[in-house]
C-alpha positions in Angstrom: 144.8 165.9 111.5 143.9 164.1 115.1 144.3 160.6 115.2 141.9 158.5 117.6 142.5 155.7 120.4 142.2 153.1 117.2 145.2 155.1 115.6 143.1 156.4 112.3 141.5 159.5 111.1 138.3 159.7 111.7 137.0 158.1 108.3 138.7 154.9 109.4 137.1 154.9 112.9 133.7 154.6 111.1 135.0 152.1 109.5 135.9 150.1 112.5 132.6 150.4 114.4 130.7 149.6 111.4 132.4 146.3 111.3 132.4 145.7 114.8 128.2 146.1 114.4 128.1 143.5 111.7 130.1 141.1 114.3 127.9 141.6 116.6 125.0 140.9 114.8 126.5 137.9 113.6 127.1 136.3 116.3 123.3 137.3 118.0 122.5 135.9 114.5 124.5 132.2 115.7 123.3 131.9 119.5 121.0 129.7 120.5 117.4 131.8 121.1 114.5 130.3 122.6 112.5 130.2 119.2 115.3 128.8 117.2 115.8 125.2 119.7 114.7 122.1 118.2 113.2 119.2 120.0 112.6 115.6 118.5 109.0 113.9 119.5 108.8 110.2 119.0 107.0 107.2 120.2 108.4 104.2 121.8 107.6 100.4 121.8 105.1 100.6 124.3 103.2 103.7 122.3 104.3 106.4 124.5 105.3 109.8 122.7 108.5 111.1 123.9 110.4 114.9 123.2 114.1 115.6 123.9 116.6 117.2 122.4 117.7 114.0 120.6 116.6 110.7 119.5 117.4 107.7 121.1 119.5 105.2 119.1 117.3 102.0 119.2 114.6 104.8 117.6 116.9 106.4 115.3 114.9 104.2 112.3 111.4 104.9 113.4 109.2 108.0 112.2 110.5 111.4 113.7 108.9 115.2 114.0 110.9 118.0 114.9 109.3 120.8 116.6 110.2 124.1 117.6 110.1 125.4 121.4 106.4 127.0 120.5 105.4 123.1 119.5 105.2 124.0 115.7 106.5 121.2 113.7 109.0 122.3 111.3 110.0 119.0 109.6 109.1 115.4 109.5 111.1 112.3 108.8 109.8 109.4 107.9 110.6 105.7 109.5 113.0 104.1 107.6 111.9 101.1 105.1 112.3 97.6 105.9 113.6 95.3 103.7 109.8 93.8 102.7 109.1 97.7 102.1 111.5 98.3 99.5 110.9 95.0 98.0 107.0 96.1 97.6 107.5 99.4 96.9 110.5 98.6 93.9 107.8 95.2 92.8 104.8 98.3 92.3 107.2 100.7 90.5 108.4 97.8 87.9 104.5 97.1 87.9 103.9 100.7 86.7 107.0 100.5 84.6 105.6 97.5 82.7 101.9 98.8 82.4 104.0 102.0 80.7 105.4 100.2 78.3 102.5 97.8 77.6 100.5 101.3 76.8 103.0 102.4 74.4 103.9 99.2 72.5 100.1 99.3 72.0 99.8 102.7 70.6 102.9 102.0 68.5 102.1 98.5 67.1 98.5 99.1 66.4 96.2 101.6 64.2 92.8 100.2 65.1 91.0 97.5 66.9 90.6 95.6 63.7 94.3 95.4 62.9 94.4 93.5 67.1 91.3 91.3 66.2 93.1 89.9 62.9 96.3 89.7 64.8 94.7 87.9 67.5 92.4 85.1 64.9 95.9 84.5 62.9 97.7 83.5 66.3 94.6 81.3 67.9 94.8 79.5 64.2 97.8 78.5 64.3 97.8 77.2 67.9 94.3 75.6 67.2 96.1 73.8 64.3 98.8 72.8 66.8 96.1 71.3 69.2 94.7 69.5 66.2 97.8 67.8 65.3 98.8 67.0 68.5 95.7 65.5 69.4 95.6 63.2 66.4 99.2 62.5 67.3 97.8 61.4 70.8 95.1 59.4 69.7 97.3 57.2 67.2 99.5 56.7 70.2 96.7 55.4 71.8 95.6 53.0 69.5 98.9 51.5 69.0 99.4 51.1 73.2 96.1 49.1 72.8 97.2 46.8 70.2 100.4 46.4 72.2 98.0 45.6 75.3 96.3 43.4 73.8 98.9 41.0 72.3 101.3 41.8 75.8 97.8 39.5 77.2 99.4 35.9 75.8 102.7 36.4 77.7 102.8 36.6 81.7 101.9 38.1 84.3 98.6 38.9 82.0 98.0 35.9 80.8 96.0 32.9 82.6 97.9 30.2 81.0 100.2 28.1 83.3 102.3 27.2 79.9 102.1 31.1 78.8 106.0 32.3 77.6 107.1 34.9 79.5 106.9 38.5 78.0 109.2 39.1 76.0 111.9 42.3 76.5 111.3 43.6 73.3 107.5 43.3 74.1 108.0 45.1 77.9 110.4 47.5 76.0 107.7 48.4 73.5 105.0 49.1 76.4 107.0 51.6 78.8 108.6 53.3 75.5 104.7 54.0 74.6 103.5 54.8 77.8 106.1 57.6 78.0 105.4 59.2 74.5 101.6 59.2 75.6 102.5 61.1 78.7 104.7 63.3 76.7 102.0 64.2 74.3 99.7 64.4 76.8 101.2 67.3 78.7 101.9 69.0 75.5 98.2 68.9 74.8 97.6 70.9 78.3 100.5 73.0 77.2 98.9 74.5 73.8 95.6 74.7 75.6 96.8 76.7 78.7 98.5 78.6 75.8 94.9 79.2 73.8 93.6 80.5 77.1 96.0 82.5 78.3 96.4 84.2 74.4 92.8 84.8 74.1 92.9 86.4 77.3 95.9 88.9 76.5 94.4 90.0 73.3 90.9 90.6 74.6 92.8 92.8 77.4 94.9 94.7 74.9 91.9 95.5 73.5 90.4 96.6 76.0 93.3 98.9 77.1 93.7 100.0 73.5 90.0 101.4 73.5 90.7 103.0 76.8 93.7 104.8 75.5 91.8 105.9 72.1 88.6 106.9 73.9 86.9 104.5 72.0 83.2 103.3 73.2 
């Protein structure tokens, strides 16, 4: 049998130029062709739109297209986020998270818009009973400062007496120590009534929410 210039029969010759095709191609395949380039378009501080075949580094955060040498874009990048951004965007997505789980602790908690109203008129009176107390509380604490007042009157600095005692320090003692529980009870009071509102207002909007989620009119 003959042997060849590559030193093989015949059947290995073919062999050899077929893999010396497929090397070929492949490395056509790899070069650098007019339709494969990529440029980068961007736009500067001043607004002006740029192209090159790479991004500057003070623009390496902004918004980016990539075209190819016909001027098709074949991929967009988005500027990256500031710090605000992220805060914003991660503040809507707990947002969404928390109206998500509002829905379903609705739909699991509740059978009917009755079973929310009841809910809702057991809650408001208790807190109404709360308010009641505590505004009884308030007005006891109220009469008593007066009767303290009103006897603190013989002792100086009220009293117009030049021979008036001084006030006592059990008498002065009495006064502040009163004072403060008023002020106390006082801000409780605005306490259970901000808390009335604010629980009226969440029920009527869980109802409103639960009708929306049961299609009911």
């Amino acid at each position: 049998m003959t042997r060849d210039f590559m030193g093989g029969t015949p059947l290995r010759k073919t062999a050899w130029v077929l893999i010396f095709i497929l090397l070929s191609c492949a490395g056509i395949a790899g070069a650098d062709t007019p339709g494969s380039r990529k440029l980068y378009k961007w736009v500067d501080s001043q607004g002006v739109t740029h192209y090159g075949d790479h991004i500057p580094p003070e623009y390496a955060a902004d918004e980016q297209h990539i075209i190819n040498s016909q001027g098709v874009e074949i991929e967009h990048r988005d500027a990256q986020k500031s710090a605000e951004q992220i805060a914003a965007e991660e503040q809507k997505r707990l947002a969404a998270q928390d109206a998500e789980n509002r829905d379903r602790n609705l739909l699991n908690t509740y059978v009917s818009v009755q079973e929310i109203e009841r809910l809702r008129d057991q809650r408001l009176t208790l807190l109404a009973d709360q308010i009641k107390v505590t505004s009884q509380f308030l007005e006891i604490l109220n009469g008593r400062l007066r009767k303290l007042q009103k006897s603190s009157l013989v002792f100086k600095p009220y009293s117009d007496d030049p021979h008036a005692q001084p006030m006592p320090d059990q008498v002065a003692e009495d006064l502040v120590r009163m004072g403060n529980d008023i002020r106390t009870q006082e801000q409780n009071l605005r306490e259970k009534n901000e808390e009335e509102a604010t629980m009226r207002a969440q029920f009527e909007s869980d109802i409103s929410r639960f009708k929306e989620l049961k299609g009911i009119h």
